[in-house]
N, C-alpha and C positions, 0 to 999 in steps of 0.2 A: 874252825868251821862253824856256821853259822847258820841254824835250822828254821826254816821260814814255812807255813801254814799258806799253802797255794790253794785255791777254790779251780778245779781243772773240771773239764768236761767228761773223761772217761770215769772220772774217779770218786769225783767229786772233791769233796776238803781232804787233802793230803800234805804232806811234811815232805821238802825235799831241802835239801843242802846249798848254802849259795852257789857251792861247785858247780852245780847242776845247773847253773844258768847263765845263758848264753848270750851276748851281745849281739843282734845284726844291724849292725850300724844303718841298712838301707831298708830293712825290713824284709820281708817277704816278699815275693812278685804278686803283688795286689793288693798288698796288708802294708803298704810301705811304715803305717804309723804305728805298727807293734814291732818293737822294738828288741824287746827279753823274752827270750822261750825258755823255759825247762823243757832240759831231755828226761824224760821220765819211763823205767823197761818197766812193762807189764810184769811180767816176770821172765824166770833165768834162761828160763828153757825156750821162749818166742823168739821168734827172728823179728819182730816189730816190736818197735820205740813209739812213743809219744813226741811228738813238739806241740809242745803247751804253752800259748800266751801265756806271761806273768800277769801281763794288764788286764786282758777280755779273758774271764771264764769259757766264754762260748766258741773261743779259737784254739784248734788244736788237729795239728796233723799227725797220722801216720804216716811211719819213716821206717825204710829198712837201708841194710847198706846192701849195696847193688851186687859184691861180689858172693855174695850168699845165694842169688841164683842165675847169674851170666857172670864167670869166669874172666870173659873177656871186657869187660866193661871200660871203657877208656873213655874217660871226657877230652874235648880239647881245647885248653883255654888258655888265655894269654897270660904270661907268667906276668906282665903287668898288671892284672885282674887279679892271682891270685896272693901278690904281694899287697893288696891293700888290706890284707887281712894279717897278715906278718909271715904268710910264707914266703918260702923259697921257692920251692917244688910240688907238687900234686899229690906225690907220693908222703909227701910230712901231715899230707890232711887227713881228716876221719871225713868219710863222704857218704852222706844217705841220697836218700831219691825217696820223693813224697808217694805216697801207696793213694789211690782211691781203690772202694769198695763199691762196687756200682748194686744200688738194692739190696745190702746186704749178701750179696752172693761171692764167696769166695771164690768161685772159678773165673770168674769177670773180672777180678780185683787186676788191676793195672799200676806200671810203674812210669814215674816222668823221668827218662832217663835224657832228655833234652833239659830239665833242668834242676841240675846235683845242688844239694847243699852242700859245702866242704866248710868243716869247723877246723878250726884250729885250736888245738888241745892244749895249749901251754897258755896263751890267754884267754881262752873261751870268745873268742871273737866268731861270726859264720856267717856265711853270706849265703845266697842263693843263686847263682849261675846261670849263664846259658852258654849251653857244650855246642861248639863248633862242628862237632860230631855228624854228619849228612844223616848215619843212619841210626843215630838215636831219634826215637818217637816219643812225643810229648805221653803217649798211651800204650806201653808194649806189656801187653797180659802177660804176668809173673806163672802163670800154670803153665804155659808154653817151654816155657825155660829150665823147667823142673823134670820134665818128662826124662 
């Protein structure tokens, strides 16, 4: 393993492991030309992750994985979709859903659960989706869910 000095936006200069970084061959939906993210945990105890450009310091999302506050969370995507990434099945993925904080206000914070990242753990490859799903919303308040 192979330890690399990342310049990240929550952190600033931080050390992370090549493990920790990710391929998305098409980018992000909007960011299509950043390509490597590090998944980077705050700490042990958060249920939020970083996705950190390797490239642009000043890009980087929060990510949580969705079944941490909707049980039922089911994307639905075309197993031709999620074999370009080298899966099989949906279930072999690790899947987050990007968090915004609207104003810093953590009751406002919302999930895009129209559209999941699913990484695939054994090559670090991950792509960015959009779930077939009618009644995921691009914005479903994460406080809602927790109640």
């Amino acid at each position: 393993m192979t330890e690399l000095e990342l310049q990240s936006k929550p952190f600033g200069k931080i050390k992370i492991l090549d493990e920790q970084i990710l391929q998305f061959p098409e980018g992000i939906l909007g960011f299509a030309e950043y390509n490597r993210y590090a998944l980077i945990e705050e700490s042990e105890d958060s249920p939020f992750k970083w996705l950190q450009s390797v490239d642009e310091p000043d890009l980087a999302f929060i990510v949580i994985q969705p079944e941490l506050f909707m049980k039922d969370y089911s994307p639905v995507l075309k197993e031709t979709e999620i074999g370009e990434i080298g899966l099989q099945k949906l279930e072999e993925a690790l899947v987050f859903v990007i968090v915004t904080i609207p104003g810093n206000d953590p009751d406002g914070m919302t999930a895009n659960l129209q559209g999941p990242i699913l990484i695939n753990r054994k090559n670090h490859t991950a792509r960015q989706f959009i779930s077939r799903n009618d009644s995921h919303s691009v914005r479903v308040r994460i406080v809602d869910y927790l109640q």
